[in-house]
Structure formats: structure tokens, C-alpha cells
FIKETOR-924526 format. One record per residue (C-alpha): residue number from 1; residue in one letter; x, y, z. Coordinates in nm, 4 decimals. Layout:
N
NUMI pos code       xx       yy       zz
NUMI NUM    A        X        Y        Z
...
***
This chain:
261
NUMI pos code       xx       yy       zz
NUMI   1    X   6.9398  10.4571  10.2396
NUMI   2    X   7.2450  10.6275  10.1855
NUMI   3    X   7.4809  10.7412  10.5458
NUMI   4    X   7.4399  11.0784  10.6262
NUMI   5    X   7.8154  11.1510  10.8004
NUMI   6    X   7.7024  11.5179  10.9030
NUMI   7    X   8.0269  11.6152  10.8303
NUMI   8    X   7.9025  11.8824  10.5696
NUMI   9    X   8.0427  12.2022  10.6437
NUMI  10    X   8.2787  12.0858  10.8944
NUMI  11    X   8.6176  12.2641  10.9716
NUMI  12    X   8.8839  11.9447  10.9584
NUMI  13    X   9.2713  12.0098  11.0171
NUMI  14    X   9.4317  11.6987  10.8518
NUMI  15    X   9.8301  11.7144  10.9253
NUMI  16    X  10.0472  11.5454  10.6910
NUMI  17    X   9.8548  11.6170  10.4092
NUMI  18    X  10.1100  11.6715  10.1372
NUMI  19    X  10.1135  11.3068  10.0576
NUMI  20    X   9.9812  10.9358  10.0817
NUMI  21    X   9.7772  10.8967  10.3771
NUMI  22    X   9.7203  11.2566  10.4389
NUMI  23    X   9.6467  11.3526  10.0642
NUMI  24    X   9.3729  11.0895  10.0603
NUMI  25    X   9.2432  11.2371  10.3783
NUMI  26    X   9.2655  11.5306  10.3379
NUMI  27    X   9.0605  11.4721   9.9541
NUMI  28    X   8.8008  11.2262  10.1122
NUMI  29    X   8.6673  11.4720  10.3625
NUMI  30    X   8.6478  11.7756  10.1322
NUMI  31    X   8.4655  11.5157   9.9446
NUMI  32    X   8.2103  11.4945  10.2244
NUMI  33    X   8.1624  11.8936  10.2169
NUMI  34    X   8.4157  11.9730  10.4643
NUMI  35    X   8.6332  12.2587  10.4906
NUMI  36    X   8.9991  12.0881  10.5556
NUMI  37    X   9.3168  12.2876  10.6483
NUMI  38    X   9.6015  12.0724  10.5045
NUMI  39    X   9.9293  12.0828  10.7351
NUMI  40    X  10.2643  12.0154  10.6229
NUMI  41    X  10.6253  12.0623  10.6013
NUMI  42    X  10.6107  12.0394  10.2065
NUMI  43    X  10.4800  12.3794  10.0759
NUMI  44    X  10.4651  12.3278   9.7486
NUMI  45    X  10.3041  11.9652   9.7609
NUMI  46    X  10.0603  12.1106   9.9834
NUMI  47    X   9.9967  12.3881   9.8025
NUMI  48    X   9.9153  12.2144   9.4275
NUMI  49    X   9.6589  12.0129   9.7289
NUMI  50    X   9.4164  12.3043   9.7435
NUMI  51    X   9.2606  12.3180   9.3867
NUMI  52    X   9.2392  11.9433   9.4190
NUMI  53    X   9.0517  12.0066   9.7364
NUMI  54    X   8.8108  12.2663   9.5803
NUMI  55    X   8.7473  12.0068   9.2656
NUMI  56    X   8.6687  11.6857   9.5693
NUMI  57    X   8.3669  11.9592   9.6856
NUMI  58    X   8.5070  12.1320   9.9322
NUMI  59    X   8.6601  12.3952  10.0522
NUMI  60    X   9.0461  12.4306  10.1049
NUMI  61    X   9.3279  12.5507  10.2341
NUMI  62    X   9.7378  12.4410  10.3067
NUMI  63    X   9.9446  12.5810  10.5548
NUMI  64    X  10.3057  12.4874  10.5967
NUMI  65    X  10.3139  12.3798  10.9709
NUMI  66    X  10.5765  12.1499  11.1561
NUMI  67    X  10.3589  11.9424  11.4034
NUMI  68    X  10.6969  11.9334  11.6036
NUMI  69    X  10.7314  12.2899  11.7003
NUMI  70    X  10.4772  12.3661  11.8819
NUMI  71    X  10.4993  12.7924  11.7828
NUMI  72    X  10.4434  12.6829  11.4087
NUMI  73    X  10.1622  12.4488  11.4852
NUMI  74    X   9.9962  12.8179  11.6914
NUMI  75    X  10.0675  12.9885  11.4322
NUMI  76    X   9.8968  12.7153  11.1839
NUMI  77    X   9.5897  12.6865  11.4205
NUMI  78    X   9.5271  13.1124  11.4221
NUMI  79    X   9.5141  13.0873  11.0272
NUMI  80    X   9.2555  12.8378  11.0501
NUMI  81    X   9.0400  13.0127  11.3108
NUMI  82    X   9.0981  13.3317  11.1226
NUMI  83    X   8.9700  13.1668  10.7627
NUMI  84    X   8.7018  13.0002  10.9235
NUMI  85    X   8.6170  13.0425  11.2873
NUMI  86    X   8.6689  12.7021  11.3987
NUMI  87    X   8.7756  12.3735  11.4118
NUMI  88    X   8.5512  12.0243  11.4190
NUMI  89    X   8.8116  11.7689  11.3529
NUMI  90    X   9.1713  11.7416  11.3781
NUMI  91    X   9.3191  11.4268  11.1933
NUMI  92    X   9.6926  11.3794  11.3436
NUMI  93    X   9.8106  11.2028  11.0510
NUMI  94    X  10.1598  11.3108  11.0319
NUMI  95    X  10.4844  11.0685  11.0602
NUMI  96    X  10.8310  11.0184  10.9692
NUMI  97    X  11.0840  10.6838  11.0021
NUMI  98    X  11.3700  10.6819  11.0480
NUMI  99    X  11.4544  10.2965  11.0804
NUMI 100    X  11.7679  10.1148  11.2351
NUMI 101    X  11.8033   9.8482  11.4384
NUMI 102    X  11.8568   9.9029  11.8585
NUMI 103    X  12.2228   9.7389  11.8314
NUMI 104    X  12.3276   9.5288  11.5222
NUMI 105    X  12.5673   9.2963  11.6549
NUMI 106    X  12.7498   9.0057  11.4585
NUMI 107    X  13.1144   8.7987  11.5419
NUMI 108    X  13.1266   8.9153  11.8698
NUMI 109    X  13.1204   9.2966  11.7682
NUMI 110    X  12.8878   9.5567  11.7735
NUMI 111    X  12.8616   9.6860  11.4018
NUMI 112    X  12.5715   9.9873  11.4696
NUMI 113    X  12.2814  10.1524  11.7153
NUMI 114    X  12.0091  10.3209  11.6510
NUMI 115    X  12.1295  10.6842  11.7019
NUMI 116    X  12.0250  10.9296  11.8906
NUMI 117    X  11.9236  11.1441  11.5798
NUMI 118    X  11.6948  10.8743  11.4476
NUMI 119    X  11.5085  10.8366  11.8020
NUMI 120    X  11.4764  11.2031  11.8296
NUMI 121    X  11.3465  11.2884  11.5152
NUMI 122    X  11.0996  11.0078  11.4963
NUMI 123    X  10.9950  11.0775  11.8266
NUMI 124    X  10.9565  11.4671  11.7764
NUMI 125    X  10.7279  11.4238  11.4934
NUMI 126    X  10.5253  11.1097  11.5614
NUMI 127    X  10.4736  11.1546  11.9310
NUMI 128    X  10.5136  11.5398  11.9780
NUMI 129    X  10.3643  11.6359  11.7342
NUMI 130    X  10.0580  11.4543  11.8082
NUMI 131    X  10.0372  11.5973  12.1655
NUMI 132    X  10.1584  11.9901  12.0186
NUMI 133    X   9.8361  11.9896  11.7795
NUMI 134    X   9.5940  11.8352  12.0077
NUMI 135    X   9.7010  11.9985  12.2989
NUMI 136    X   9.6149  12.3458  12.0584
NUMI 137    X   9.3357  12.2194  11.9355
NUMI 138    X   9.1323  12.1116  12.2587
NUMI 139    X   8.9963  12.4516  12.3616
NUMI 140    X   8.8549  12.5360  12.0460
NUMI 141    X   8.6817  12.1935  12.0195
NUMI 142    X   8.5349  12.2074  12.3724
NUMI 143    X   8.4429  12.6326  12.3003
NUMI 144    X   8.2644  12.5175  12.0215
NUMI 145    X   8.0722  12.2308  12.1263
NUMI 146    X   8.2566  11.9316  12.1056
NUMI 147    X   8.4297  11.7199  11.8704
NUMI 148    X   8.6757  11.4494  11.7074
NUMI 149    X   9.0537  11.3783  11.7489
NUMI 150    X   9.1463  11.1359  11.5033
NUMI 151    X   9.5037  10.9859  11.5516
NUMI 152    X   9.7675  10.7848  11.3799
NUMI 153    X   9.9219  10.4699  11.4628
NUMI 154    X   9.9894  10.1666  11.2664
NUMI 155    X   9.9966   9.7833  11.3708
NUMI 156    X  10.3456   9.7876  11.4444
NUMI 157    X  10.2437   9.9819  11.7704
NUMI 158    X  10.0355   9.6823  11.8737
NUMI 159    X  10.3084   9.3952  11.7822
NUMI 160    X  10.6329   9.5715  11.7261
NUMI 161    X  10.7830   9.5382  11.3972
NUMI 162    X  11.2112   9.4195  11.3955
NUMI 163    X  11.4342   9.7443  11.3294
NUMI 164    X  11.1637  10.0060  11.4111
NUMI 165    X  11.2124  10.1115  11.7884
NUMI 166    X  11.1533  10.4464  11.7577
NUMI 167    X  10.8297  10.4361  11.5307
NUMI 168    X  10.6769  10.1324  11.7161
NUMI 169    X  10.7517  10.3711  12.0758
NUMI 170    X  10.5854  10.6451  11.8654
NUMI 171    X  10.2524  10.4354  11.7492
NUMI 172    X  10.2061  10.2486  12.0922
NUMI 173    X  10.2549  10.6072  12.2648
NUMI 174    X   9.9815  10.7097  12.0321
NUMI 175    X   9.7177  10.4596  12.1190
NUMI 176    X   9.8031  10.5533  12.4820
NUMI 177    X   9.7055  10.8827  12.4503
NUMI 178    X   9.4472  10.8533  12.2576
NUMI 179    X   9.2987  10.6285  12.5286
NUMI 180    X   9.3576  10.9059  12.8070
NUMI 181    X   9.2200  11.1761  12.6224
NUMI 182    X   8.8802  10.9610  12.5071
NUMI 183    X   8.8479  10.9505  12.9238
NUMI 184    X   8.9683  11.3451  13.0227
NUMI 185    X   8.7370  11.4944  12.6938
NUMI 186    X   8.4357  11.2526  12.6329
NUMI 187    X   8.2675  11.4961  12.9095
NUMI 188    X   8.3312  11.7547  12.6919
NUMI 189    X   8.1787  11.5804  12.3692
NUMI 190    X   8.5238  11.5144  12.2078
NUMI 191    X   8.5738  11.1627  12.0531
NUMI 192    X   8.9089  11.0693  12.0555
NUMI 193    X   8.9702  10.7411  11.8348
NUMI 194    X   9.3329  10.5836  11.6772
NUMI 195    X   9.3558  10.4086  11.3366
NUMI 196    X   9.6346  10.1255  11.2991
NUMI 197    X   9.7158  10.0982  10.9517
NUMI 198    X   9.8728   9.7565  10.8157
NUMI 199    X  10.0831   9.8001  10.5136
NUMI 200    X   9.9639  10.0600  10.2665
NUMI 201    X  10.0593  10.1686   9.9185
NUMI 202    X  10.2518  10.4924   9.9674
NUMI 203    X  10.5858  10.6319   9.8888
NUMI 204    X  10.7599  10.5197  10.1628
NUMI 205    X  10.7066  10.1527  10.0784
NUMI 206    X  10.7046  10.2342   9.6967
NUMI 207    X  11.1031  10.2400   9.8088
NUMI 208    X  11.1199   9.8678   9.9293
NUMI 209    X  11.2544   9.6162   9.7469
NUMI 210    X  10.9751   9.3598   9.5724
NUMI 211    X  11.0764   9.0909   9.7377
NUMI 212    X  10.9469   9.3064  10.0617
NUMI 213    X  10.6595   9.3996   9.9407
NUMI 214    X  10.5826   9.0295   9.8383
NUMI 215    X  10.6009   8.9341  10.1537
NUMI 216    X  10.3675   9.1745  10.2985
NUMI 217    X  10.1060   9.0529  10.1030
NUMI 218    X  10.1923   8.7596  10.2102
NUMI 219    X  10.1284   8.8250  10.5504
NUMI 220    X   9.7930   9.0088  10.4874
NUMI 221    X   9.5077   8.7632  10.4766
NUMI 222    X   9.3080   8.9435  10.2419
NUMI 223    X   9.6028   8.9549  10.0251
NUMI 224    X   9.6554   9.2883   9.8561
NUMI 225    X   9.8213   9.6211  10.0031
NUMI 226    X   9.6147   9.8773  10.1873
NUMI 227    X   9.5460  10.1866   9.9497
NUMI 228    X   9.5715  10.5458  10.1347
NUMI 229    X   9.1976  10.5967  10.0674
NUMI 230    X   9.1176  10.2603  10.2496
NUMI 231    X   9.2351  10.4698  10.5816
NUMI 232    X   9.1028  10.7743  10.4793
NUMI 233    X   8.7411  10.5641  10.4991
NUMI 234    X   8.8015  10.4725  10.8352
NUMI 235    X   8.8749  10.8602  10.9519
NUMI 236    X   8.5744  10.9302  10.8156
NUMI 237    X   8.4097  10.7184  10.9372
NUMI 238    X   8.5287  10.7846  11.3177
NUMI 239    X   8.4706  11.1404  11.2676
NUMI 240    X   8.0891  11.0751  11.1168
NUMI 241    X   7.8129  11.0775  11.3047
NUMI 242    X   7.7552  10.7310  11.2543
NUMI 243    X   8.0840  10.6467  11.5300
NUMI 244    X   7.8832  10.8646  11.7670
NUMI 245    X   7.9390  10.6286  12.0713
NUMI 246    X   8.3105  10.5173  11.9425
NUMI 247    X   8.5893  10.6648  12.1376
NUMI 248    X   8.8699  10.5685  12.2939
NUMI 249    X   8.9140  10.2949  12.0169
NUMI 250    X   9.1824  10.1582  11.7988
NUMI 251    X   9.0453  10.0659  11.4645
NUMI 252    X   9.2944   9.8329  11.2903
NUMI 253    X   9.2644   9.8989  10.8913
NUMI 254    X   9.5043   9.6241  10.7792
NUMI 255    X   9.3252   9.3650  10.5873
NUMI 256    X   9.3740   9.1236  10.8680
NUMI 257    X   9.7222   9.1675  10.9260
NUMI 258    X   9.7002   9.1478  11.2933
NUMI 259    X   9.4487   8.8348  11.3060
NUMI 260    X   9.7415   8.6784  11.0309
NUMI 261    X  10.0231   8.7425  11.2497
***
């Protein structure tokens, strides 16, 4: 017997949406029926989204929203509830890099730091913006009944990952919250899960050298790269009916990475 994910019909904010991750996220639940606001800084990515939305089986819309400000992310949140009257899911999905090591430091001199620019920008988006759009979100979720906060971290936040202070701060802060807010809403009906991507096949990556991406492969025991739709499964999954008693939980998507570390 096929799952029935109750998700038809469902009002889902998915922020990020413009590209990897997000774009298959934002496709796989307007697959499932829903209704999914796309939210992103890239207007005219996000915009070419919504037909693509409409041809999954859904119904769509984009808004150009930074998750950072928390006035745009308002803003983004009143055109939903104006379009459609609610919200049922809000995927936090969003995230930048901004890489560099905390001091690089060779011969007895001290060649670079991390700068204060790449900690604050990292930190706006990935952290802030994770609190700006759930903090928004909550009251409409608990008006109307309940339900899911799905959030974003990656496997680095559980290990750490070398040159990546800022994002690993961001992804560990992530799973924090996402614990404290499975405790503060569950009486509410709100599930509140994290997913912890390994290394997927987006953009950002598509940049690294093959040698890189070798060895991430190599470190994955089921030996391929993640695809963007292999996380886009697991939201759905957490925001399906079937995860009805899952909260509070990270789900590590990273074909073993973590058991192979």
C-alpha cells in the first residue's frame, strides 16, 4: 500500500528555493499536492521556479525574501497568508559559505583570519535567518492547529569540518534550536525536526576541484554524492504524517558519512 503523507493541500514556505537543495524541495512537495511559497534572494531564479511548480502538481508561488532581515521575511510571510490563508510547513533551507580558515599561520607568521565579514554574513543568513522565519512563522502554525518546522544543518555541524568556522557554528546552532523549539512547541502540535546533509551534488561543490570531490566519495560509504532530491525525501518525509511522533530529531542524509568518519 502506497504512504499517504497528508500533505495534499498543504501551505509549505521552503526558503532558499532558487536552487539545489531548495529547488528540489521546493518541486518534491508541490509534487505531493502542496501549495509551496518559494523564498529567495534570486528573483529571477525563483521566479522561472513557479511554472515548474504548477507542472510538479501543485500550486506555486516565489517571493524574493532575505531570511536575514527580519522586515523582508514579514513582509514575505503577509503575501503568503494573503494568497492562501496559512501556513503548514516552513522548510528553513537557506545558507551561504563563506569559508576561511580561523588563523592560517606558516614560518612563524600569521598569513590570514577568518574576517569579520565572512563570520557575519554566514552567521546572518544561516543562523538568523533560521530564527527570523520561524520566529514569524510560529503564531500562524499554533492559530491554525499545529504544524512542522523543518531545518537545515549539515554533518559538519555534528563533526566540524577544517576551514569552516562560521558554517559549522551556524549548523550546530541549528540543531540546538531545533532541539529547544521541539520542547517549547510540541504542546502546541508543532514538530520541529533538523536534516544533516553529507555532501550533495549542487553548485556550490560543482566549483571544487575533482580531486575534492573524489575524495568525498571516498569518504561516503555508500560511495556516490548525495543528489538534492535525496534531502528533499527526507523533508518530506519529516513533514508527512508518517514522522507523526518525530521531533526534536536530527536526521543525517549522508550516505553514511558520519558512521565512515
Amino acid at each position: 500500500m502506497a504512504m499517504d503523507t497528508g500533505l495534499q493541500g498543504k501551505v509549505v514556505i521552503v526558503t532558499g528555493a532558487a536552487a539545489g537543495i531548495g529547488r528540489a524541495t521546493a518541486l518534491r512537495f508541490a509534487a505531493e499536492g502542496c501549495r509551496v511559497a518559494g523564498w529567495d534572494i534570486d528573483a529571477a531564479r525563483g521566479e522561472a521556479l513557479v511554472p515548474e511548480l504548477h507542472a510538479a502538481g501543485g500550486e506555486g508561488a516565489f517571493d524574493a525574501v532575505n531570511v536575514a532581515d527580519a522586515s523582508s521575511v514579514t513582509a514575505g510571510l503577509a503575501r503568503v497568508l494573503e494568497r492562501w490563508g496559512r501556513v503548514d510547513v516552513l522548510v528553513n533551507n537557506a545558507g551561504i559559505v563563506r569559508d576561511g580558515q580561523l588563523v592560517k599561520y606558516k614560518d612563524g607568521q600569521v598569513l590570514g583570519m577568518m574576517t569579520d565579514d565572512q563570520w557575519e554574513a554566514v552567521i546572518a543568513v544561516n543562523l538568523r535567518g533560521v530564527f527570523n522565519c520561524t520566529r514569524a512563522v510560529v503564531p500562524h502554525l499554533i492559530a491554525g492547529g499545529g504544524g512542522v518546522i523543518l531545518n537545515a544543518s549539515s554533518v559538519v555541524g555534528l563533526y566540524g569540518n577544517f576551514g569552516q568556522t562560521n558554517y559549522v557554528a551556524t549548523k550546530a546552532g541549528v540543531i540546538g534550536m531545533t532541539r529547544v523549539w521541539a520542547r517549547e512547541l510540541g504542546r502546541y502540535r508543532i514538530r520541529v525536526n533538523a536534516v544533516a546533509p553529507g555532501f550533495v551534488a549542487t553548485e556550490i561543490l560543482a566549483a571544487m576541484p575533482e580531486k575534492v570531490l573524489e575524495g568525498m566519495v571516498a569518504r561516503t560509504p555508500i560511495g556516490r554524492m548525495g543528489q538534492p532530491v535525496d534531502i528533499a525525501n527526507a523533508y518530506v518525509f519529516l513533514a508527512s504524517d508518517a514522522a507523526s511522533f518525530v521531533t526534536g530529531a536530527v536526521l543525517s542524509v549522508d550516505g553514511g558519512l558520519v558512521v565512515g568518519t
